[in-house]
C-alpha positions in Angstrom: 94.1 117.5 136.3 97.3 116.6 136.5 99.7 116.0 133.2 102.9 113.6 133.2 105.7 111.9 130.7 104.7 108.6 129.8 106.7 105.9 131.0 107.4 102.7 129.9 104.4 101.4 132.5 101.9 103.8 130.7 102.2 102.4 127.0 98.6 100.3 126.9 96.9 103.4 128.5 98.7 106.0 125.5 97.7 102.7 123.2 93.6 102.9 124.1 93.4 107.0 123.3 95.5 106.9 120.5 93.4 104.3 118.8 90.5 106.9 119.1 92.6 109.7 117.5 94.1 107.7 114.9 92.0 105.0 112.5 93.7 101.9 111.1 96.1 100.3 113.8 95.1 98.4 117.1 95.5 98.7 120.5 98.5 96.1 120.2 99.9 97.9 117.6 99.9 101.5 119.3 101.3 99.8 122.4 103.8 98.4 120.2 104.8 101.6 118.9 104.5 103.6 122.2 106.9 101.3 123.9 109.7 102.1 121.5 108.9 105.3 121.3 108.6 105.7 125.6 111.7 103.8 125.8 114.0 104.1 122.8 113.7 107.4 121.6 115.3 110.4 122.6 114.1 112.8 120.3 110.0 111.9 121.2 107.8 112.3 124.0 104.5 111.5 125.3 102.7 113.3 127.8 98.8 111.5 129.5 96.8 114.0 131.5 95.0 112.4 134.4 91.7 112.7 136.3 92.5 111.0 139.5 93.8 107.9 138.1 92.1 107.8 134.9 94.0 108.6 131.7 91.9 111.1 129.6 94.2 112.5 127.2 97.6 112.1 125.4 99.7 114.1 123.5 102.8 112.8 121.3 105.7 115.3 120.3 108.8 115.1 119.0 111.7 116.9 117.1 111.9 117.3 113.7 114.9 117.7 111.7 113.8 118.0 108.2 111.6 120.6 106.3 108.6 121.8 108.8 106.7 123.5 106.4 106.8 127.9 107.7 109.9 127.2 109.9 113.4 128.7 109.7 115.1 126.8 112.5 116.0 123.3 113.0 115.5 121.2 115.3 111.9 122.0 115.7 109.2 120.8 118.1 106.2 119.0 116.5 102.9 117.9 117.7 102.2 114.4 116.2 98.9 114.1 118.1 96.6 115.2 120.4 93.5 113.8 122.2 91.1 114.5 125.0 88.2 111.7 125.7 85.4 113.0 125.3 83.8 114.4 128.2 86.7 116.3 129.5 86.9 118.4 126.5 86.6 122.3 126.6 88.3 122.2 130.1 91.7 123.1 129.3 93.0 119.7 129.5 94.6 119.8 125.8 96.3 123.2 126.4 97.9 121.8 129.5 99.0 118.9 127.2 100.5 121.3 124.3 102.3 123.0 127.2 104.1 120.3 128.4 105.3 119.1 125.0 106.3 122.8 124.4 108.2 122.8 127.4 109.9 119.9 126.8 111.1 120.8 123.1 112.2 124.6 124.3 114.0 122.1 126.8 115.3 120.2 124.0 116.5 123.6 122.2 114.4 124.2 119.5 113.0 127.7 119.1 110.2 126.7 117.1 107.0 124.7 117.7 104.5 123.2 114.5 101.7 121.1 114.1 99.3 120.1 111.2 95.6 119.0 111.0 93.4 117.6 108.3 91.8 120.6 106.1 88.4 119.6 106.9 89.1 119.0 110.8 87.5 122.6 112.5 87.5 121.5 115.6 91.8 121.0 115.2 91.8 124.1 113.2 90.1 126.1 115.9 92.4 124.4 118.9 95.8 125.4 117.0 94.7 129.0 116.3 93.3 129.7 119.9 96.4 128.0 121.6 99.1 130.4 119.2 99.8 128.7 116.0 99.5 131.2 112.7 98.6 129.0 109.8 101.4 128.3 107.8 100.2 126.9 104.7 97.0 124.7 103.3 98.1 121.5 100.9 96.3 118.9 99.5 98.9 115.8 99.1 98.7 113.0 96.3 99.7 109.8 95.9 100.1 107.4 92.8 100.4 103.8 92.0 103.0 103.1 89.6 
């Protein structure tokens, strides 16, 4: 397995697993997004883990500078996302990917790393806790039409 940066060349493959993590915005869309983020944006960064030549897994990270909920520094490093196709799950592939974002925000000089997850995702749950997060806090968020 190897895990790389994203570049600029890489935004439809980050585009076609992201749209498997996330619900509600296209391939386009993604690719769209991915290639400002790859090229514009120093303060993100994307890392693809790949199985010969095949993209099986992405991970998006980038610093914070506002509240992270359980933190007392700033900047701090953030997981946005994090996806491993199917079939190449429970083979370390994601932990490889959290370490290179790590790497890359400790390079960035933040002291801190945070993520989130949906309460009723276990399987994200379970991932954060054996890879060295400590639960910070649980919220449900609201929103209101006015």
């Amino acid at each position: 397995m190897v895990i790389r940066r994203a570049t600029s060349a890489e935004t439809a493959a980050l585009a076609e697993l992201a749209v498997q993590l996330w619900e509600g915005s296209t391939v386009l869309e993604f690719a769209e997004s991915f290639t400002d983020l790859v090229m514009n944006n120093d303060n993100a960064a994307c890392f693809l883990a790949y199985e010969g030549n095949q993209p099986v897994g992405f991970a998006q990270c980038q610093l914070r500078r506002d509240y992270v909920e359980g933190t007392e520094t700033c900047p701090v490093g953030y997981l946005e996302g994090i996806f491993v196709r199917e079939e190449f799950r429970r083979q370390g592939v994601a932990s490889q990917l959290l370490e290179a974002c790590q790497r890359w925000t400790k390079a960035k000089g933040c002291m801190e790393f945070a993520s989130d997850c949906e309460l009723d995702n276990e399987d994200s749950l379970h991932f954060h806790l054996k890879t060295g997060f400590v639960e910070a806090n649980r919220i449900i968020c609201f929103t209101k039409q006015l």
